[in-house]
C-alpha positions in Angstrom: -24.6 -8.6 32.0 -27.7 -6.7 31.6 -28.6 -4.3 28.9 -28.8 -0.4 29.9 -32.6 0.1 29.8 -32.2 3.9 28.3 -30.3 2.6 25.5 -33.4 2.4 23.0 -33.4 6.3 23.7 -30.1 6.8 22.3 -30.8 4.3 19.2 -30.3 6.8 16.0 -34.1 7.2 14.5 -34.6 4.7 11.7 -32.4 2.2 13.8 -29.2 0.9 13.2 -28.3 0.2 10.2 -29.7 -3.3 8.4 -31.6 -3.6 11.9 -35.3 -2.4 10.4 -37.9 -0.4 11.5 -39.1 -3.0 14.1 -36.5 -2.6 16.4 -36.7 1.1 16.6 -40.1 0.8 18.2 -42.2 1.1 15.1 -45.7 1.2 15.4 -47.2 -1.9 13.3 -50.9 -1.3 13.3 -52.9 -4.5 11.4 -49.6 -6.0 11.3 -49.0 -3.6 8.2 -45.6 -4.8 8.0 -47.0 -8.2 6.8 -48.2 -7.3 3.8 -45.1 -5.7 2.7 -43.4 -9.2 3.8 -45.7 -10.9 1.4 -45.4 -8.6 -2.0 -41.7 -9.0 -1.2 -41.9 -12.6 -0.6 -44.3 -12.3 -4.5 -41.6 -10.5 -5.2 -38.8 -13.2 -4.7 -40.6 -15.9 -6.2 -41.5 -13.6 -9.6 -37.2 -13.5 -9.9 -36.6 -17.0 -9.5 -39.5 -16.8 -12.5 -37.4 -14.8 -14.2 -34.3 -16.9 -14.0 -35.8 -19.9 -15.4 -37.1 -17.5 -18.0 -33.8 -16.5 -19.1 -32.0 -19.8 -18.8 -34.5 -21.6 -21.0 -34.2 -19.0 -23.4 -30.3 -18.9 -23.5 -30.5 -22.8 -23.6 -33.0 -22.2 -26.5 -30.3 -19.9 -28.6 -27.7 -22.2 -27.9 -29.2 -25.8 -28.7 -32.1 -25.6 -30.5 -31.7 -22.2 -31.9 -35.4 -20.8 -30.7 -35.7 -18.6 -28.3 -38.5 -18.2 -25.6 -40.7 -15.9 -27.6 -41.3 -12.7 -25.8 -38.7 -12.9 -23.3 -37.0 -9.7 -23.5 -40.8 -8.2 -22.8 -41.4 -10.3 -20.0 -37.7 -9.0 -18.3 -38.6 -5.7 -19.2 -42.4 -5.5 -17.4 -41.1 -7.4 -14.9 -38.1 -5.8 -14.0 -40.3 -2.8 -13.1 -43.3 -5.3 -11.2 -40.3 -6.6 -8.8 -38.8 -3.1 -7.7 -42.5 -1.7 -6.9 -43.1 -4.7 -5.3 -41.0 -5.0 -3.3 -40.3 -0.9 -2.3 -43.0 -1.2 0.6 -41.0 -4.2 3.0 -37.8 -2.4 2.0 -38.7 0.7 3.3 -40.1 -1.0 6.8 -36.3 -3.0 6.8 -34.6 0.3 6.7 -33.3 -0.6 3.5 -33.8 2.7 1.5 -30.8 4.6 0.8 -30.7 7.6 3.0 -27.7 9.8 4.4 -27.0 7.9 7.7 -24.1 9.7 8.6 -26.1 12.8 8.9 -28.9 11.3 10.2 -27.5 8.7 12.4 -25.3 11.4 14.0 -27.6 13.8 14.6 -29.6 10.9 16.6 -27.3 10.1 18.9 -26.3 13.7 20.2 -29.7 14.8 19.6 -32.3 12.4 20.0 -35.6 14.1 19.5 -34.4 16.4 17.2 -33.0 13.8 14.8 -36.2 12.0 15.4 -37.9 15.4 14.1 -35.9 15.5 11.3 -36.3 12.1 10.2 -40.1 12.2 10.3 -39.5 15.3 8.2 -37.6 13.2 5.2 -40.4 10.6 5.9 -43.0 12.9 5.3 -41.3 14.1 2.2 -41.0 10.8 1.1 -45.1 10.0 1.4 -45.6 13.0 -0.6 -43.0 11.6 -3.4 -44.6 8.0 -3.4 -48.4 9.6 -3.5 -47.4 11.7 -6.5 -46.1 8.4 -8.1 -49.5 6.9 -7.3 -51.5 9.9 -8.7 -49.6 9.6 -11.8 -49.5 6.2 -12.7 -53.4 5.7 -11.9 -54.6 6.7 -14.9 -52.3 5.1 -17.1 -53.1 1.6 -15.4 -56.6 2.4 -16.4 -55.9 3.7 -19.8 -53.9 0.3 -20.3 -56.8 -1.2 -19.3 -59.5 0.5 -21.3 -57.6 0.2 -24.3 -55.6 -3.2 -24.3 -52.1 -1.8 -24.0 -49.2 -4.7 -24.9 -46.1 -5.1 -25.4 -44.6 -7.3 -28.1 -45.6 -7.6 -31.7 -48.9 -9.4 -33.0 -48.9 -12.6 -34.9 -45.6 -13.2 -32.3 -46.1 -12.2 -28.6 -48.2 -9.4 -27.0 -48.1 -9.4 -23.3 -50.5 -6.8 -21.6 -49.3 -4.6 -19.5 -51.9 -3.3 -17.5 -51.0 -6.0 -14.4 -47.3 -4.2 -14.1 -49.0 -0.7 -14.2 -51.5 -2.3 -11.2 -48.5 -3.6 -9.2 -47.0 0.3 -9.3 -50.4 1.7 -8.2 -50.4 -0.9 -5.2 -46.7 -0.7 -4.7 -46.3 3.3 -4.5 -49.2 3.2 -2.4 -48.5 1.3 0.3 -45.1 2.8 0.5 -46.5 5.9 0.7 -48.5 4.7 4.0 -45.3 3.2 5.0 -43.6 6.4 5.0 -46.0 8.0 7.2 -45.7 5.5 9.3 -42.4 5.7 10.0 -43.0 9.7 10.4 -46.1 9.2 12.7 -43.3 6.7 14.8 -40.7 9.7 14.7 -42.5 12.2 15.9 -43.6 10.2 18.5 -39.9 9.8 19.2 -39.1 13.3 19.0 -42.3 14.5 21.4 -42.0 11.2 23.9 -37.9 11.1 24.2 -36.6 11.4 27.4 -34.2 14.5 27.8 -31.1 12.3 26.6 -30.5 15.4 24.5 -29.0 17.8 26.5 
């Protein structure tokens, strides 16, 4: 059984669904995709952190009555490190949420035009990210300048100038992500074959 060699050009753009961005064809210049791999592989190993965190600080309560000082803090920065973390590799999995039925359909009776309209949303969604950038820059380097923490002196202060850092890189390289993907779909939409009609 061999596989029909013009099925790629009926493939939805943005691939089917939990496939990723590689097997549509993405483009993957510098092995980009590698880097997301790796925050979201930081990523990982900062929740299994965060579990032994909170276990030793239940166990704490229960047994010895002292909790893990700052431990709420710690969650609460890190909650927000993880997601922008890892936001780059899920974007290049196909992960994001997005309205597939729409989408999807428009792919498969309409090739190039869903590919169009899918590099729009992509393009939409670089400007979103680089907006988040823009505006979290500064307040990274004004909890830098000025020693911003969380906690409560004389008890625990964490700083939390890393977790504004990880948001800057995070947003960022999603942002090139995204137009990535909507450099690959309007290749899609100029280079497909007339499937379409």
């Amino acid at each position: 059984m061999t596989a029909d060699p013009q099925s790629a050009d009926r493939r939805p753009p943005g691939g089917a669904p939990g496939v990723g961005a590689a097997a549509y064809g993405r483009p993957q210049p510098f092995r980009f995709d590698r880097i997301g791999a790796g925050l979201n592989a930081l990523g990982t190993v900062w929740i299994f952190g965060l579990l032994v965190l909170v276990d030793a600080d239940i166990v704490g309560r229960e047994l010895f009555g002292a909790p893990v000082r700052g431990a709420i803090e710690i969650v609460g920065l890190s909650i927000v490190g993880i997601v922008f973390l890892q936001l780059p590799n899920a974007l290049w999995a196909g992960r994001f949420t997005k309205a597939e039925l729409l989408i999807d359909a428009l792919g498969l009776r309409r090739p190039r035009l869903g590919a169009a309209v899918q590099g729009i949303l992509h393009l939409f969604g670089a400007l979103a990210l680089t907006l988040v950038t823009v505006a979290v820059w500064p307040e990274f380097l004004r909890a830098w300048q000025i020693g911003d923490y969380v906690g409560a002196i004389a008890d625990f202060t964490a700083p939390t100038w890393p977790v504004r850092l990880v948001m800057v890189i995070g947003s960022a390289l999603t942002a090139i992500t995204f137009l990535l993907l909507a450099y690959s779909d309007f290749r899609a939409a100029i280079g497909a074959r007339r499937s379409d009609r």
